[in-house]
N, C-alpha and C positions, 0 to 999 in steps of 0.2 A: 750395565745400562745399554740399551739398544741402542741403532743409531739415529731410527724414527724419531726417540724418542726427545724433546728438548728441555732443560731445566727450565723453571719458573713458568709465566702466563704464556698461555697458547689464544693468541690474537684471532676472533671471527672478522671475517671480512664484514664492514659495516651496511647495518639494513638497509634498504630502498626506503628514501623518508615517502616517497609521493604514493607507495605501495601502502601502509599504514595508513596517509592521510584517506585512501580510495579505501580501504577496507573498515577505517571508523565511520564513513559513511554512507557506506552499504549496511553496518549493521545498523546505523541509528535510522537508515530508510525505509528498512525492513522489520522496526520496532515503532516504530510512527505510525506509518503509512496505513497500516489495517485498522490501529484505534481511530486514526482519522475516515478512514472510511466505514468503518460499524457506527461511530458516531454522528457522519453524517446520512445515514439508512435508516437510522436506528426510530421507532417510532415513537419515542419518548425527548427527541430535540423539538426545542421550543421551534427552529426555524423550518421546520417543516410544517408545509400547508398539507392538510388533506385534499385529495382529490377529488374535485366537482363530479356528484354523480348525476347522471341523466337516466329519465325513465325516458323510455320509447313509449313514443303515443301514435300510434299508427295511424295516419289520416285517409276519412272515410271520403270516398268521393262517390256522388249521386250518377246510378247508373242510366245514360243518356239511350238507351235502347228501352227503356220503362217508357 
């Protein structure tokens, strides 16, 4: 047997818990975030208004040199 080598369990130093807590919520933000935003673009949501369209009506003014 080596001398590296030790019997029984080889102990990891313990995880970073707040590294975990930041990384479950990177992924659930980056799993959200785009359905929340296609859903709110999207033009099948009830709470979207269509956009008021305006015609252009070009006003004529009577020429004062006649």
């Amino acid at each position: 047997m080596e001398v590296s080598q030790r019997p029984g369990k080889v102990e990891e130093p313990p995880g970073h818990r707040w590294a975990g807590i930041l990384g479950t919520g990177v992924a659930v933000v980056t799993l959200i975030l785009p359905l929340v935003m296609i859903a709110s673009y999207s033009p099948f949501s009830d709470s979207a208004q269509p956009a008021p369209t305006t015609i252009y009506q070009p006003q004529i003014k009577p020429n004062p040199m006649k």
